[in-house]
C-alpha positions in Angstrom: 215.5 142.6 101.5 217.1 139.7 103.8 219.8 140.2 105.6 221.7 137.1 106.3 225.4 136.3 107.9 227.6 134.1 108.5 229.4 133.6 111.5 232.6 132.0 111.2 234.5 131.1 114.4 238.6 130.3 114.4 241.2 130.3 116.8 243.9 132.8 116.4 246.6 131.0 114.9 249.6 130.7 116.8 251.9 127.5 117.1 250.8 125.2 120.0 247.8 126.8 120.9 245.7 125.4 117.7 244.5 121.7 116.7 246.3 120.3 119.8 245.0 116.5 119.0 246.9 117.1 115.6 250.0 118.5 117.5 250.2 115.2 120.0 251.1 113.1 116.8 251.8 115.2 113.8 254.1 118.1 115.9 252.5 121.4 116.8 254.5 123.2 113.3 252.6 120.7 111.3 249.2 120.9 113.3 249.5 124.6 112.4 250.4 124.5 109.0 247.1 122.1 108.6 245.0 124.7 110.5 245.8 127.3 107.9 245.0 125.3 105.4 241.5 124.7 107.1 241.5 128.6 107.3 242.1 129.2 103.5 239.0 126.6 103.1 237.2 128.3 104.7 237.9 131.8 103.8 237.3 130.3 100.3 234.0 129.2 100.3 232.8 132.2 102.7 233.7 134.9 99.9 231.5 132.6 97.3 228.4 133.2 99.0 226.2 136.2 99.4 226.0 137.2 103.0 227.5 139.0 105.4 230.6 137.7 106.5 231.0 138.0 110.4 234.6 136.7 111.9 235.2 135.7 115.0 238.6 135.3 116.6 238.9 133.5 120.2 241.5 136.1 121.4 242.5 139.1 119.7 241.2 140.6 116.4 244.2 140.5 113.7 243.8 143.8 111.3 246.6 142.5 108.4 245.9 138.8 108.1 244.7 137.0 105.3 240.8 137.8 106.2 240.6 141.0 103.9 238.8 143.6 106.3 236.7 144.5 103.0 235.2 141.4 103.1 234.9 140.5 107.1 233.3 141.7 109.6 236.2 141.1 112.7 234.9 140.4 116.2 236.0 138.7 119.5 234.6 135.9 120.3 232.5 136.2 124.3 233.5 134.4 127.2 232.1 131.2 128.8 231.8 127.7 127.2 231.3 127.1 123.8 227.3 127.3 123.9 227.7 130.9 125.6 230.2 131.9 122.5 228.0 131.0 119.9 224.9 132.3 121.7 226.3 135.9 121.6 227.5 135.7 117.8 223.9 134.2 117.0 222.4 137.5 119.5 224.6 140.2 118.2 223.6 139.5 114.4 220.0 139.5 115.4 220.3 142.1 117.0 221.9 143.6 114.0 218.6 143.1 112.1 219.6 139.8 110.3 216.9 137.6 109.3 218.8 134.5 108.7 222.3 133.7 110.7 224.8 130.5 110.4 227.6 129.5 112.6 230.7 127.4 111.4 234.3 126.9 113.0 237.0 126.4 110.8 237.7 122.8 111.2 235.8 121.2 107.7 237.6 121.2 104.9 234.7 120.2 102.7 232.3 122.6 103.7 232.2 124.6 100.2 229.5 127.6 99.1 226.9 125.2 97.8 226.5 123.6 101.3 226.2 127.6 102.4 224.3 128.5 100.0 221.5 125.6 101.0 221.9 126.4 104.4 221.0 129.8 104.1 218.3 128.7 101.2 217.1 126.0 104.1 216.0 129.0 106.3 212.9 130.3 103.9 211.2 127.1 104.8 212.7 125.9 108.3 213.5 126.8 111.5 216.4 125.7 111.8 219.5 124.5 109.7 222.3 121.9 110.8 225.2 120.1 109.1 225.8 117.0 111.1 229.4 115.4 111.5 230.0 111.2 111.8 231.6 112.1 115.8 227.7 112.8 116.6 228.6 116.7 116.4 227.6 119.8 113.7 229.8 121.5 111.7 226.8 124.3 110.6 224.2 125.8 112.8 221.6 128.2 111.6 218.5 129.6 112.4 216.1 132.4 111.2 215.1 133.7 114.8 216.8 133.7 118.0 216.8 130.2 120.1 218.6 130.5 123.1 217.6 126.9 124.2 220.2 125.4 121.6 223.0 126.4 123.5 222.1 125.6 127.4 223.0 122.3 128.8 225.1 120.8 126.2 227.6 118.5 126.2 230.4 120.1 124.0 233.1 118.3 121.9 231.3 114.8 122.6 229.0 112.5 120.6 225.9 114.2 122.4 225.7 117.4 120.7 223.8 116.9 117.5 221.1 114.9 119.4 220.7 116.8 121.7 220.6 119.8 119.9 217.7 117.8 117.8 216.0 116.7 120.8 215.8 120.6 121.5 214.7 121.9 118.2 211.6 119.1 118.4 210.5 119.8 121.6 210.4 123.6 120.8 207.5 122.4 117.8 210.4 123.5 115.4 211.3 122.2 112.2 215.1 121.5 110.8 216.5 120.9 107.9 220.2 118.3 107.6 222.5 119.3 105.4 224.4 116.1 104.2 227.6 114.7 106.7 230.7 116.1 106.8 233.8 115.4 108.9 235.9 117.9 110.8 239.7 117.5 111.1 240.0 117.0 114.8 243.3 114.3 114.8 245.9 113.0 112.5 243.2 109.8 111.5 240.6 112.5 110.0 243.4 114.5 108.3 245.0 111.1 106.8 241.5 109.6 105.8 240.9 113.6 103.9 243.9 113.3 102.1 242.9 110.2 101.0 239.6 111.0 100.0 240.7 113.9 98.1 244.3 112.6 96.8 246.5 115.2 99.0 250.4 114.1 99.2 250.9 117.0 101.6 249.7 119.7 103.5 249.5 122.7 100.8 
């Protein structure tokens, strides 16, 4: 039978330390109180699909938070850049005898199960799997064997990664499949164009 995971990446959530382009105009109280609202999305549409669910915190695992040990896998995220990170998440589940593996942060609030579920679906037929953002970045990675080559010489948090990242997969002689746009919530334009979108008066 297959064995597939999810890799979900967050920060640990402590005021001023999380969605810092948020904090530089909305406050860093509110910039938190968006970023567990990003959480609960996420959390949300992880439990709705069937895999294993792998988290990974960037400091310290938390044992009594709202990511029920039942249902997560909790894990420290490695050192280095965020290529290396993700490299040792995508490693250790293959490692771990998984046959298909996604990465996502916690930053889209409209990733939902279905989009998952595709992703993971996506991998029978493909090599690889992304969910491209409008900023020229991915909010989904997968693959169904390990590809170091997608994480070296990348230009992180900039308009570069998804094609480059493309660029890559072609010139292994692999196939991808594109799951349809979505936006992260990186600064207070992408959280007030969300709302809009999706008629929220406040944060929840």
């Amino acid at each position: 039978m297959s064995k597939n995971i999810i890799n979900i990446f967050i920060k640990n959530p402590r005021l001023g330390y999380v969605k810092t382009r948020l904090a530089a105009t909305l406050g860093n109280e509110e910039a938190l109180k968006i970023y567990h609202f990003l959480l609960n999305k996420t959390r949300a549409a992880a439990l709705k699909t069937h895999a294993e669910r792998w988290l990974w915190y960037s400091d310290a695992i938390a044992e009594n938070d709202d990511w029920d040990n039942a249902h997560f896998n909790k894990k420290v995220q490695e050192t280095g850049d965020l290529g290396a990170r993700m490299y040792g998440a995508f490693r250790t589940a293959f490692s771990e005898g998984a046959n298909k593996v996604i990465i996502v942060g916690s930053d889209c609030p409209e990733l939902n199960e279905n989009l998952l579920h595709q992703a993971l679906k996506a991998l029978d037929h493909h090599d690889f799997v992304l969910g491209p953002t409008p900023d020229g970045g991915y909010y989904l990675l997968g693959m169904n064997q390990l590809h170091q080559e997608v994480f070296q010489d990348i230009a992180w948090s900039t308009d570069a990664v998804y094609p480059t990242t493309a660029n890559i997969v072609k010139a292994l002689g692999c196939t991808k499949f594109d799951l349809a746009p979505l936006s992260d919530i990186d600064n207070e334009a992408d959280w007030l164009n969300y709302q809009s979108r999706h008629n929220v008066q406040d944060t929840p």
